[in-house]
N, C-alpha and C positions, 0 to 999 in steps of 0.2 A: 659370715666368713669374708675376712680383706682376700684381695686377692692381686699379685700382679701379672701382668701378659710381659712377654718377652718374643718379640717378633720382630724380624726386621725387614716384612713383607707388609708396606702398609695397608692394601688392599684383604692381606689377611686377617690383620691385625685390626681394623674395622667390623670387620664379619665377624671374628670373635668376639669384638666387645659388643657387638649387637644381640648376638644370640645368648651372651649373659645376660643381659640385660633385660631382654627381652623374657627367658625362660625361666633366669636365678634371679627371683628378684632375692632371694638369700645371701646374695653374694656381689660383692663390693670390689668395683676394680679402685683400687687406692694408686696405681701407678703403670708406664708404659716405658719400655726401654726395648732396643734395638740393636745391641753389643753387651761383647762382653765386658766392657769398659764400664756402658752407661749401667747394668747390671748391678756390678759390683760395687761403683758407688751409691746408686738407690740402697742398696740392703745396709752400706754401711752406714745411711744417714737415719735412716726409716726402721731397720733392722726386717728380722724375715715376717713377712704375711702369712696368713695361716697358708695360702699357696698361690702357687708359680705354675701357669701356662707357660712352655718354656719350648722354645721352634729348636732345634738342636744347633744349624747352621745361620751364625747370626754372620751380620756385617764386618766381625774382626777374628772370625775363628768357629769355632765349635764349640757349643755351649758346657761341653764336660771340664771346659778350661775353669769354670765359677766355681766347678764342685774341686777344683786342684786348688783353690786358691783360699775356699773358706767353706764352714761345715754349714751346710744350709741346712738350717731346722722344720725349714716349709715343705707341706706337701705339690710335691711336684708332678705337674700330667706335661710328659715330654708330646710335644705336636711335631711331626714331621712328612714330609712325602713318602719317604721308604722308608720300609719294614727290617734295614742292617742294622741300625740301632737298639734293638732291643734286649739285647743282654747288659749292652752296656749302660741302655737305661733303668736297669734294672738295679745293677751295680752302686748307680747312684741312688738306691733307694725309690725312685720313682713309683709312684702310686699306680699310673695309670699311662698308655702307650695309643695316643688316638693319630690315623691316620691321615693325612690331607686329602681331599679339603673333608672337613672335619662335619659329620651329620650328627643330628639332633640327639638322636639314641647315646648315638659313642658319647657324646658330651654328657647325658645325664647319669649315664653308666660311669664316668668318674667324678663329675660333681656327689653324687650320691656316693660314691665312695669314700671322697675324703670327708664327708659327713658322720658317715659309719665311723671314720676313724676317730671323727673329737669324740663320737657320743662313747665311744670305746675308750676314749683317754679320761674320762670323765665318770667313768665305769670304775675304772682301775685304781681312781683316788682311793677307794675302798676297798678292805684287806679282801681276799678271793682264795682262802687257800688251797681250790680246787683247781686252780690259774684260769678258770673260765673265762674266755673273751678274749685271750692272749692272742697276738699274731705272731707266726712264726717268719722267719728268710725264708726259709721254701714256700710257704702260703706266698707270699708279696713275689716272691718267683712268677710262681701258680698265675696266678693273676696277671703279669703282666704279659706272659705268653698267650694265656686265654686273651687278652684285649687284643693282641694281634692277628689270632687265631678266628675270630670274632670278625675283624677287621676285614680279613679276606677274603669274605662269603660277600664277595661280588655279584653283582647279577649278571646271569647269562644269556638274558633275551628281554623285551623291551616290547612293549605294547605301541603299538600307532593305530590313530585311527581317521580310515577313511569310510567317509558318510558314516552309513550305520554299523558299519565291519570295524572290528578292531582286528589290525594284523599283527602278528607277533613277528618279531628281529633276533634274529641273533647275533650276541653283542659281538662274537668275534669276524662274524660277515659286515660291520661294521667300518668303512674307512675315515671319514672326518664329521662333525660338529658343526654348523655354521651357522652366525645370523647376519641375516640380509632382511635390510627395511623391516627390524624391528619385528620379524619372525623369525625363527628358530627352527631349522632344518638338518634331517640327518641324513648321510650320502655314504651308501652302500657301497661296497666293494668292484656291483657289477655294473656301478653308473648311474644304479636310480635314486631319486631323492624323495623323502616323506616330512611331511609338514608335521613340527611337532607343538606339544600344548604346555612343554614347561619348561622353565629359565634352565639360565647356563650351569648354575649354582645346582639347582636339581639333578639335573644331567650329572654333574660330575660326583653326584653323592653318590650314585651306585656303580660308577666306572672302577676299575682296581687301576690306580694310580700307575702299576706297571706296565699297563699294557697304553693307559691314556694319558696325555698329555694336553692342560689347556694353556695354548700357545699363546692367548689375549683373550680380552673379554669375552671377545664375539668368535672361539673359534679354539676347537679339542681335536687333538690330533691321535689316529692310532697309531701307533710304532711300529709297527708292520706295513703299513703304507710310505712311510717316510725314506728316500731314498736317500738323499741329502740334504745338507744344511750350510748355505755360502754367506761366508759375511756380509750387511750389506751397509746402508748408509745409517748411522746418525745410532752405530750400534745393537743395529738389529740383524735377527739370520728370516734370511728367505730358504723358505725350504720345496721340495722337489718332492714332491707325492708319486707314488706307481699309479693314481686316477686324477682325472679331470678334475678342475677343483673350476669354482665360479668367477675366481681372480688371484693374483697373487698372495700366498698365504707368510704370513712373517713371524717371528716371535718376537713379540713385545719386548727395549730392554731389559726393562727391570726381570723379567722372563727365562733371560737366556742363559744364564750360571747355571742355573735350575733345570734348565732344557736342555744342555749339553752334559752334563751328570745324569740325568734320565736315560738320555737319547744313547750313552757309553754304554 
């Protein structure tokens, strides 16, 4: 299966061509585009891939602008931060609705779907007067609600472990994320900090994108802790926690579009 990414988060759009690659060797990125612009000339030169990774919020608009402008025949798995998009990605026929940042499962749960669907196209060459194997609108409904529904069985508490004890967290006594010298530490609500055993990418697989926010590489913010957010140099926001933080905490440019629509 070709396939192309539509992201105009390059850090995102990395991680997903890796974890294709890595997981689909089935599946062929033939191309990468970052607007609606570059979008719509790819498909008109290339024509459509069997599917389209597609971020909703690109660099010149919102990705429903492509489905206003031409019939896109690919299957498409819309990737986004929030969960307000899903009717409308539905709308567009969308196959599949995975949330940021995007884990292993969600991803084979629609790789494997648009697979079902050639082997289903391919089914259908052949008369069926039972109409067995047929998909209906409401099924491709059905499905993209359940992917979101799916989606938001966030985890509620979190394992750490000291010496031989593993203590369990709860995620929402949780305030920030951090790594300092190349460990990775999480700081509680009432001031204490626990040494943790897995990357930041980890971390934010089981976090509900609503309540967390990773503000840079090295550093997830809860929304409940953030008090403010002040402009500062060279286009970034320093932000104002209700807890001690280890130094000043910032959102990365490229970050903060993203971080101030979250943080609304």
């Amino acid at each position: 299966m070709k396939a192309l990414i539509v992201e105009d988060e390059q850090m995102a759009r990395a991680r997903l061509i890796r974890m294709i690659e890595t997981d689909f060797p089935e599946v062929e990125v033939v191309g990468q585009t970052d607007s609606i612009t570059g979008t719509l000339d790819f498909l008109r030169l290339n024509g459509d891939p069997d599917i389209i990774f597609m971020d909703v919020e690109l660099s010149d608009g919102d990705c429903f602008e492509i489905f206003r402008q031409r019939d896109v025949t690919s299957k498409v798995i819309m990737t986004t931060a929030y969960d307000s998009y899903a009717v409308k990605a539905f709308e567009t026929g969308s196959i599949d609705y995975l949330l940021k940042p995007i884990g292993t499962a969600a991803l084979q749960r629609a790789v494997r779907r648009c697979a079902d669907y050639f082997r289903a196209a391919q089914l259908q060459k052949t008369p069926n007067p039972a109409g067995e194997g047929s998909e209906t609108k409401d099924s491709d409904a059905g499905k993209i609600m359940d992917a979101v529904h799916d989606a938001k069985k966030w985890k509620k508490r979190m394992l750490v472990r000291i010496g031989e004890r593993y203590l369990p967290l709860m995620i929402e006594d949780i305030a920030f994320f951090y790594s300092e010298d190349k460990y990775n530490y999480v700081y509680m609500k009432d001031g204490v900090r626990y040494l943790l055993d897995l990357t930041m990418d980890k971390i934010c697989e089981g976090l509900d994108p609503e309540s967390f926010f990773r503000i840079s590489r090295g550093c997830i913010v809860s929304r409940e802790t953030v008090r403010k957010a002040i402009r500062h140099a060279n286009g970034r926001l320093k932000l104002e926690l209700s807890v001690l933080t280890p130094e000043e905490l910032f959102v990365s440019r490229a970050r903060v579009e993203n971080f101030l629509r979250w943080f609304e």
